[in-house]
C-alpha positions in Angstrom: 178.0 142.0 98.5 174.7 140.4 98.6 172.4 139.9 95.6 170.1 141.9 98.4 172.6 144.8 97.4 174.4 144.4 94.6 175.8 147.8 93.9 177.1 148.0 90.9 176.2 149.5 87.7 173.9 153.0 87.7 171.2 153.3 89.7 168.1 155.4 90.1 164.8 156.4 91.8 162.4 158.7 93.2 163.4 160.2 95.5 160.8 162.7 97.1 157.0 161.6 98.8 154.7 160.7 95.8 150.9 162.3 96.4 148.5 162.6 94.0 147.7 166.2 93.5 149.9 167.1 96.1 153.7 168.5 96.5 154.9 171.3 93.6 158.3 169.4 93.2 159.4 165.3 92.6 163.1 164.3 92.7 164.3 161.2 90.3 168.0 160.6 91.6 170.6 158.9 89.6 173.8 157.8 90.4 176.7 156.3 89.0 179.0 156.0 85.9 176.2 156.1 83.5 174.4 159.0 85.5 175.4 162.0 83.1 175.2 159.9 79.9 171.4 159.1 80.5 170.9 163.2 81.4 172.4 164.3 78.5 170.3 161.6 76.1 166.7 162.9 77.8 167.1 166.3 78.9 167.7 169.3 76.6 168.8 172.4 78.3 168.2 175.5 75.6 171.0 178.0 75.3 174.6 177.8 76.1 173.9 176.2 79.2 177.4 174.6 80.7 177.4 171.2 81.4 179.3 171.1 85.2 179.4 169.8 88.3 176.9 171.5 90.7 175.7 173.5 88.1 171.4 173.7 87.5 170.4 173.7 84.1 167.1 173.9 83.0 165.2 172.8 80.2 162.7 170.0 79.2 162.6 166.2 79.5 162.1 164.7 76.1 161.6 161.1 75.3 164.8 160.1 73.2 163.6 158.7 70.0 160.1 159.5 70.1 160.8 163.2 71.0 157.6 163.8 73.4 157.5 166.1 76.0 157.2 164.5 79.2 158.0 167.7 81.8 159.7 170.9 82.0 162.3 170.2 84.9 165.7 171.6 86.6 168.7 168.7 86.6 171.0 168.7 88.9 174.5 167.4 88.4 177.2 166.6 90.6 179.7 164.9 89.8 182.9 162.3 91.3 183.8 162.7 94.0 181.6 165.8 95.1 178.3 163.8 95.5 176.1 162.1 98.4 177.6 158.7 96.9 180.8 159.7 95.4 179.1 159.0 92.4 178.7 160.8 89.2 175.0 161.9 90.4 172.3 163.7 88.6 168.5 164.7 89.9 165.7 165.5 87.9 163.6 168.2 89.4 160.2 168.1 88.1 156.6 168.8 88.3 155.4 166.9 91.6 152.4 164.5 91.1 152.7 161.4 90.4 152.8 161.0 86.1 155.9 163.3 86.0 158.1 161.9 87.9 157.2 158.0 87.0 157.9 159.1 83.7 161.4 160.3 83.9 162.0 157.4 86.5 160.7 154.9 83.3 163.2 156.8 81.0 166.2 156.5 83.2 165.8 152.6 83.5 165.1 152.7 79.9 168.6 154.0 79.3 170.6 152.4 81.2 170.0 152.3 84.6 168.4 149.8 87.0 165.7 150.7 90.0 167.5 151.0 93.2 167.4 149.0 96.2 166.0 150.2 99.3 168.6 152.5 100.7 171.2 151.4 98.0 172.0 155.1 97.8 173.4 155.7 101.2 175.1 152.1 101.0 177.2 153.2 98.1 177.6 156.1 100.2 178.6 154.1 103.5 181.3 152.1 101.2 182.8 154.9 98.9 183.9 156.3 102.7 181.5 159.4 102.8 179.8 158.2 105.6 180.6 155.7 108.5 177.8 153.2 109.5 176.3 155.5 112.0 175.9 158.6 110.4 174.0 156.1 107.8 171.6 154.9 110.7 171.3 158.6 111.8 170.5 159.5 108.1 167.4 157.2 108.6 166.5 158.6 112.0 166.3 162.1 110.7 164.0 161.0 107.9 161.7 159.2 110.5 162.0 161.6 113.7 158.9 162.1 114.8 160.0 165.1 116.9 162.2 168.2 117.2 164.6 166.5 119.7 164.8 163.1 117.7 166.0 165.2 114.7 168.6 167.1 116.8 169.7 164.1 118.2 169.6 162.6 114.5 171.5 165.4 113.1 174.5 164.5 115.8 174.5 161.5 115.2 175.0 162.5 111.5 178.0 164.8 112.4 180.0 162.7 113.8 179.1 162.5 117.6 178.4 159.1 118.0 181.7 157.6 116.3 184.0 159.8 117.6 183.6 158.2 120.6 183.0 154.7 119.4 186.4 155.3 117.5 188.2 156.8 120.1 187.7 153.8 122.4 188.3 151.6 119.8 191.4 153.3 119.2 192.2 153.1 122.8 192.1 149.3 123.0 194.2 149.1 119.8 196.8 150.8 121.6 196.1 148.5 124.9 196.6 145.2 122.4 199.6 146.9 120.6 201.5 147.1 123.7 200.6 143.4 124.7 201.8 141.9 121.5 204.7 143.9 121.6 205.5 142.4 125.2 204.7 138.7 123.5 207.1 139.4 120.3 210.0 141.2 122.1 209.8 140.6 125.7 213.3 140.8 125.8 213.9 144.0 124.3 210.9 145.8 126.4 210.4 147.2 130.0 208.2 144.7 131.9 204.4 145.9 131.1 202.4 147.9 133.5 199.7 145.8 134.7 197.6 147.9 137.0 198.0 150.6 133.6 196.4 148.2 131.9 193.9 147.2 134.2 193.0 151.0 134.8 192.9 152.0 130.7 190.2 148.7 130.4 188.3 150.1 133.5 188.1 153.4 131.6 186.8 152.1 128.9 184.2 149.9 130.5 183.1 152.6 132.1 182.7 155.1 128.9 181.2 152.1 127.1 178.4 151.9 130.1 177.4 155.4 129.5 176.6 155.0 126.1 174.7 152.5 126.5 172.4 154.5 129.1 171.5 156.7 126.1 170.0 153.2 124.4 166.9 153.5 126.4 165.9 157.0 125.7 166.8 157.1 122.1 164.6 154.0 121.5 162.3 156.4 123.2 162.8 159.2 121.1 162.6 157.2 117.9 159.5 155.0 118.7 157.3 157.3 121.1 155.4 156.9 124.4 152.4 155.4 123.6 149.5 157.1 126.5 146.4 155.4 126.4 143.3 157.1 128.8 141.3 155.1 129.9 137.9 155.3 132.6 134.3 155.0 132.8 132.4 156.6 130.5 131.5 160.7 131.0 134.5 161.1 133.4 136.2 163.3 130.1 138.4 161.7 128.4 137.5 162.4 125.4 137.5 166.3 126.3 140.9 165.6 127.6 142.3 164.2 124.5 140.2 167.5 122.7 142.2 169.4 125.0 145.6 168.4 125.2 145.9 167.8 121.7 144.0 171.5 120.8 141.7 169.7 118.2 138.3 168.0 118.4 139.6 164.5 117.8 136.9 162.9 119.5 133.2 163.7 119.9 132.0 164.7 123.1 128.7 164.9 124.7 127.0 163.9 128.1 125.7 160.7 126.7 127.7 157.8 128.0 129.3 155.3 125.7 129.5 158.1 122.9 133.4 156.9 122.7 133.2 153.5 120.8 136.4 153.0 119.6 140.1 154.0 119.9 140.8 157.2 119.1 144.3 158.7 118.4 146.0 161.8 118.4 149.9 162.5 117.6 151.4 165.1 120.2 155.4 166.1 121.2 155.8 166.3 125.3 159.4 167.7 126.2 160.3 166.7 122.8 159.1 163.3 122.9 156.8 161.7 120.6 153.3 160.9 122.3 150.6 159.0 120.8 147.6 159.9 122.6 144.8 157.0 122.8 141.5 158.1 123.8 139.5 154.8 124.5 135.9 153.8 125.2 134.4 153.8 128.2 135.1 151.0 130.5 131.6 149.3 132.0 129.6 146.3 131.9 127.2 146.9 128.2 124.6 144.7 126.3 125.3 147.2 123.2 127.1 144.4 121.4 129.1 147.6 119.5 129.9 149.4 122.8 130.9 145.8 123.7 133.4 145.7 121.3 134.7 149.3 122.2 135.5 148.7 125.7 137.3 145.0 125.0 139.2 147.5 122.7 140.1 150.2 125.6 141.2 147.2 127.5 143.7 145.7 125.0 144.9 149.4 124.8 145.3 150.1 128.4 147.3 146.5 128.7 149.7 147.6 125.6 150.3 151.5 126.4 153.4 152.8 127.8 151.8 154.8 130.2 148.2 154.7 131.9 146.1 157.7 132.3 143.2 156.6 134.9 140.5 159.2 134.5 138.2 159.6 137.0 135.0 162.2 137.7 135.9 164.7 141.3 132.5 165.1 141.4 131.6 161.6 141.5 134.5 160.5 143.4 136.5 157.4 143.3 133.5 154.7 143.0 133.4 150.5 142.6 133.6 151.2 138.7 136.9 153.1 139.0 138.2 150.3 141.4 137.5 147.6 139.2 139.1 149.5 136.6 142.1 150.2 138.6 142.7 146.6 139.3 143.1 145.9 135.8 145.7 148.6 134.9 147.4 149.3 138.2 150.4 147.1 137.2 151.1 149.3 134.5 152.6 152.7 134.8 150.3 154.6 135.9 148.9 158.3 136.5 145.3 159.2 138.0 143.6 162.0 136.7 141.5 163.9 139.1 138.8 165.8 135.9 136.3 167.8 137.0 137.8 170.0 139.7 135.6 173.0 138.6 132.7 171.2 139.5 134.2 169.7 143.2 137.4 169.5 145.4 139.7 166.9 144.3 140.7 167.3 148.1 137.6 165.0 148.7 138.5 162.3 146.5 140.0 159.0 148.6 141.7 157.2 146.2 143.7 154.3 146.5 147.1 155.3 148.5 149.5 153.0 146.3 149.1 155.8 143.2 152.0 158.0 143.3 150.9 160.4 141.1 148.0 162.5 141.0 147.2 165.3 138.4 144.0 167.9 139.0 142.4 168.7 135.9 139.7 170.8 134.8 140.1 170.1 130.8 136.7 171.5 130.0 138.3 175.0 131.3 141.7 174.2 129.8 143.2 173.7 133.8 146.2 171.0 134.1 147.3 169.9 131.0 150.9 171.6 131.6 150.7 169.5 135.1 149.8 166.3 133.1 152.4 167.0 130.8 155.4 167.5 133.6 153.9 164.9 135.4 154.3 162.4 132.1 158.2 163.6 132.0 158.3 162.7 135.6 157.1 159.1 134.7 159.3 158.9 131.6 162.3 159.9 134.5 161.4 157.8 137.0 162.4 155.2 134.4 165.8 156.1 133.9 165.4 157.6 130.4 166.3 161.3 130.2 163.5 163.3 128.1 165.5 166.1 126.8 168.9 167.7 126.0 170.4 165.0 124.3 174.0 165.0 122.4 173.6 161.3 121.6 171.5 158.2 121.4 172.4 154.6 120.2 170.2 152.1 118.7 169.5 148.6 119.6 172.0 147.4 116.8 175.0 149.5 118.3 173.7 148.9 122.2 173.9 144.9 121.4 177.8 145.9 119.8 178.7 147.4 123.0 177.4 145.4 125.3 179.6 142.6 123.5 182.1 144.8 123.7 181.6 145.5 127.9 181.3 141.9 127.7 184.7 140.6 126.4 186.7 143.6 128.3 185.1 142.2 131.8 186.9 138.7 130.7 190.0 140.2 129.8 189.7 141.8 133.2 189.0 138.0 135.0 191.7 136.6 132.7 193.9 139.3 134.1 192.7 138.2 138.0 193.4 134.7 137.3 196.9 135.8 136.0 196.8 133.7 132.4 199.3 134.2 129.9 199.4 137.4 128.0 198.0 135.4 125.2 194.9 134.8 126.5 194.5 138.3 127.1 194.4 139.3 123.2 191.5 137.2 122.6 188.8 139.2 124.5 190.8 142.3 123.7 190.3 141.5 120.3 186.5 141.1 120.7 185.7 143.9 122.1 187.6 145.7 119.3 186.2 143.8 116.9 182.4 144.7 118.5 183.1 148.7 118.6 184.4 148.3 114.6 180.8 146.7 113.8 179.6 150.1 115.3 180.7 152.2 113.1 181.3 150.3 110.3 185.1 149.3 110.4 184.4 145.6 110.9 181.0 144.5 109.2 179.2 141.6 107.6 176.8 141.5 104.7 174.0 140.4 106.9 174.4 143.1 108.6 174.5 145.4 106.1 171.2 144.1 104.5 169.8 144.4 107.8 170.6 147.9 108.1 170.2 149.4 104.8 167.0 147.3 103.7 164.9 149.7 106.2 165.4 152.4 104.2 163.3 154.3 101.7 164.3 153.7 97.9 165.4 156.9 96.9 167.7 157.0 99.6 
């Protein structure tokens, strides 16, 4: 391996959130063959406590020769091959905070262990063989999901679902090659190969490979978040619209324009997507140099959001300000909100024709955020990315790996039109088996294992 990750020798670190004055418990993890030997030199478990695997003693932390008290704590210990890593593995469970833990962190190093790399825990993990390369990715999905359906989809990933079928259509062009070879080696000895078997068996797999990577789009989607910026002139509510949807008084309202002069945000789940909400100034010509600065902001937001929400006043109707407005936004994704409806009939409202979607709100009543919400999903659809009820969702690394794979079984397919030797078949075969191996870990490079496993927290 690297010197990125150079995994040998006993590792350790924190492993739980560190906040000061915050959090009743902190983790310090420690694995490998020195892992029980530095337990047993700084903790002291009182009693006839027994010393086995998957046993919790407790007892107190002492430093070795000086014989301070640094915390009362629970240890953990689990030992080879029983263990996240399949190392001997020991975890201090102390007082949360932030002196505790550091402590017993300094003590471990002190005694023979080193500070671990950033996800060097799960990498000894991925190459002892307790977990394939996706279920490590999935691992660091289910820390970061943002929402209930990104952890679900996570926690699939993590049993298994995703390189079951990697490996099972890896395993089918194994099979595909075997029988090619066999016809190279012993053509003799073998009935003539079926071709159009052959040619069917690839355009199976192409096919499987093709909905897989469908699911790239939405689980970016899922991991990153739809980023919904609202934008309008000022006093048209967006500001009680954000208050609204996201049941909090984020922003300040009040009935003096140009209140809003900044970007304000608000974190919310939408048919179990991720939504950052960005409530922006509003957008009109200004001499208040700050307001200025607000509305060159709501700009830059409206031009980098996912998705558009145009806010205009019913009771004002559409006017030369929401026009200009619209020209600058209307080649983004786009949905106009109609606020106000208590006050007048959205009926009256001539908009421009081009918007396909239309929501009525009344947000200082609480009226249409369910219909802003479906009509969100629609966009989020209308893009080819499913919102909900998913069993899988590959990442950009493993959607790259299988569309090399697509790649070199549509040019074993045209070698197979222009009738080349069998030979020439084995070469793209063997790519494409090669790419669905880098999936799941079966065929992988260092590189790529820095690039993975260095986005990772420490203690994991």
């Amino acid at each position: 391996m690297s010197e990125t990750f150079a995994t040998t020798g006993t590792i350790a670190a924190i492993a739980t959130a560190i906040v000061p004055q915050q959090g009743s418990v902190g983790i310090v993890r420690v694995s490998g063959l020195e892992a029980i030997p530095i337990a047993k030199t700084i903790f002291h478990a009182p009693g006839r406590q027994v010393w086995e695997s998957h046993r919790i003693l407790y007892g107190y932390i002492r430093h070795p020769q000086t014989r301070q008290l640094v915390d009362e704590a629970l240890l953990l210990i689990m030992q080879a091959p029983r263990s996240y890593t399949r190392e001997d593995v020991v975890e201090f469970h102390c007082h949360g905070g932030i002196m505790a833990v550091q402590q017993v962190l300094q003590l471990c190093l002190e005694n023979g262990a080193r500070l671990a790399q950033p996800g060097e825990f799960t990498l000894r993990a991925f190459l002892n063989g307790r977990l394939d390369l996706t279920q490590a990715e999935s691992i660091a999905d289910l820390v970061g999901a943002r929402s209930p359906q990104a952890a679900q989809t996570a926690l699939a990933g993590l049993q298994g679902k995703l390189a079951q079928p990697i490996r099972l259509l890896r395993g089918q062009c194994l099979d595909i090659l075997a029988e090619i070879e066999a016809r190279i080696d012993f053509e003799e000895d073998l009935a003539p190969l079926d071709y159009e078997s052959i040619i069917s068996e690839i355009e199976r797999i192409s096919t499987k490979i093709t909905q897989l990577l469908a699911t790239a789009d939405q689980g970016e989607l899922l991991r990153t978040g739809l980023k919904v910026a609202i934008v309008g002139r000022p006093n048209v509510g967006k500001s009680s619209l954000l208050n609204a949807w996201s049941r909090s008084d984020r922003a300040i309202v009040t009935d003096l324009p140009g209140t809003t002069r900044d970007v304000v945000e608000s974190q919310l789940v939408v048919g179990g997507i991720p939504v950052q909400v960005l409530d922006t100034a509003g957008i009109r010509a200004t001499e208040d140099q700050v307001e200025k600065i607000g509305v060159e902001r709501s700009r830059s937001a409206a031009q980098a959001a996912d998705l558009v929400l145009l806010t205009i006043d019913a009771s004002a109707g559409w006017t030369t300000d929401d026009h200009e407005i619209y020209a600058q936004v209307k080649h983004r994704p786009l949905i106009l909100v109609i606020n106000k409806i208590d006050l007048a009939s959205a009926e009256t409202v001539q908009y421009p024709r081009d918007i396909n979607q239309v929501v009525k709100t009344a947000v200082a009543q609480n009226q249409g955020i369910e219909a802003l919400e479906t009509a969100i999903l629609e966009q989020v659809q209308a893009g080819k990315i499913q919102a909900a009820d998913m069993d899988l969702a590959i990442n950009q690394r493993q959607a790259a790996a299988l569309v090399k794979a697509k790649t070199s079984l549509e040019q074993v397919q045209e070698t197979i039109a222009q009738q080349l030797p069998l030979d020439f078949w084995t070469i793209d075969l063997r790519g494409a088996i090669y790419a669905l191996g880098e999936i799941t870990g079966e065929e992988v490079t260092e590189s790529v294992l820095d690039r993975i496993f260095s986005r990772f927290c420490i203690g994991k």
